[in-house]
N, C-alpha and C positions, 0 to 999 in steps of 0.2 A: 504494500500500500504506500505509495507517495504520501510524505508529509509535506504540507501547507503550513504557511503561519497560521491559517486558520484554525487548524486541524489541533496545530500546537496549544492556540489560546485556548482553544476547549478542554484539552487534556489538561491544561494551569490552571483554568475554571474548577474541574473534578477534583483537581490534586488540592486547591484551596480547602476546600469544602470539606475534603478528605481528613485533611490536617486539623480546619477547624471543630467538625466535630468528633474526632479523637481527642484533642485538646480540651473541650466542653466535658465528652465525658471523662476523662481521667482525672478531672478536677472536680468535678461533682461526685464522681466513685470516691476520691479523699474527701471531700468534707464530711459524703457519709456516713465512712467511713473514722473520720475524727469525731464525730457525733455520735457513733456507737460505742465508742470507746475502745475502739481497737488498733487504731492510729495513734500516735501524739497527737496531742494538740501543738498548732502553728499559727503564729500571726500572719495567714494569709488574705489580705486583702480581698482577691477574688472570691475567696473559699466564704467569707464573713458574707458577702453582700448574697449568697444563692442563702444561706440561712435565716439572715432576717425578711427574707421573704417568705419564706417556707414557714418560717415559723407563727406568721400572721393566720394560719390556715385553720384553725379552731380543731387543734389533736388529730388531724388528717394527714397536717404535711409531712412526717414519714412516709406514708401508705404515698401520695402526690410524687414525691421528690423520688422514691424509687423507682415508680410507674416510668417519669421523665428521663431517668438515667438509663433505663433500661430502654427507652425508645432512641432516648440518644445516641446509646452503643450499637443500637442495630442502624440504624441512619449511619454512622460512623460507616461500620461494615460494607453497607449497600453502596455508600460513598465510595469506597474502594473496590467494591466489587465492578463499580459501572467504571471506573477511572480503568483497571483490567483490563475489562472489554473493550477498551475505548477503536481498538485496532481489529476489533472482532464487525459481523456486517451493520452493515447500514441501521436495519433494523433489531439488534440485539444491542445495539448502543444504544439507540432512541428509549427501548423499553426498559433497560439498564439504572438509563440516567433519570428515565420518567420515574420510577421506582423513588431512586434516590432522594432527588427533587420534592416525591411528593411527602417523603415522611420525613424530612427537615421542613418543607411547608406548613405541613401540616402540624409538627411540634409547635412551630414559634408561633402559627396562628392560632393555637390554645393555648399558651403562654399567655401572650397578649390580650387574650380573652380574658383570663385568668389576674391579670395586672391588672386590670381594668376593676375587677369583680371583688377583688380577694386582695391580694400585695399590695396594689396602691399605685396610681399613674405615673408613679415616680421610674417605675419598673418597664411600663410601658411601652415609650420610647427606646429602647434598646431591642427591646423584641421586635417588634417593627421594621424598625430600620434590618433586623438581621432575615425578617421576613421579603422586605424589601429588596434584600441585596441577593437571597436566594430566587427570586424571582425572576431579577434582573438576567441572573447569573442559567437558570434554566432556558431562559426565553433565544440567551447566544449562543447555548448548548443545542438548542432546539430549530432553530429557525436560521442561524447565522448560515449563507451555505458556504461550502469547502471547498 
């Protein structure tokens, strides 16, 4: 298969996404993680700010913050899996990436939901935008051609 820039921006597209939500969940797997007490505790900036959201969730947000890690890890997964394929056909990328695309969409727009609802507006904004940036990010995946 001939590489294009194109070809290439898409593959740095998946490879982001890949990295980001690996990066999402092994940071959320530690705070967990420090929160069950199986970890040290750390003064981790990132690790503090998924807590005091979760913890606004009225004795749910364990049960919540698990559900999210664990959809996070398989997005993570599927994010690698579709970056893989990326050189496999036409149409096993498309379905790949659609895959991937839709269950990172699909987290941060229940996130977001959930900011809205639950956490507080303050949270919001961040989910959004990373809703935003995955959409952006599907759409050059999807429609850009090669």
């Amino acid at each position: 298969m001939k590489t294009t820039s194109v070809a290439a921006l898409k593959r740095g597209v998946l490879l982001y996404w890949s990295l980001w939500h690996t990066v999402v969940f092994a940071t959320q797997s530690l705070a967990g993680l420090q929160d069950l007490g199986l970890v040290g505790k750390g003064d981790l900036p990132l690790l503090n700010s998924s807590r005091v959201a979760f913890g606004r969730a009225a004795g749910v947000g364990g049960v919540w913050r698990a559900g999210f890690i664990a959809w996070e890890g398989v997005a993570a997964i599927t994010f690698w899996i579709a970056l893989r394929r990326f050189r496999d056909t036409k149409l096993s990328r498309l379905r790949t990436s659609a895959a991937a695309f839709s269950l990172g969409l699909g987290l941060y727009g229940v996130l977001a939901i959930l900011d809205r609802t639950v956490a507080g507006p303050s949270y919001e904004t961040n989910h959004l935008l990373i809703l935003i940036g995955l959409l952006a990010s599907f759409l050059v995946v999807l429609f850009l051609p090669e």
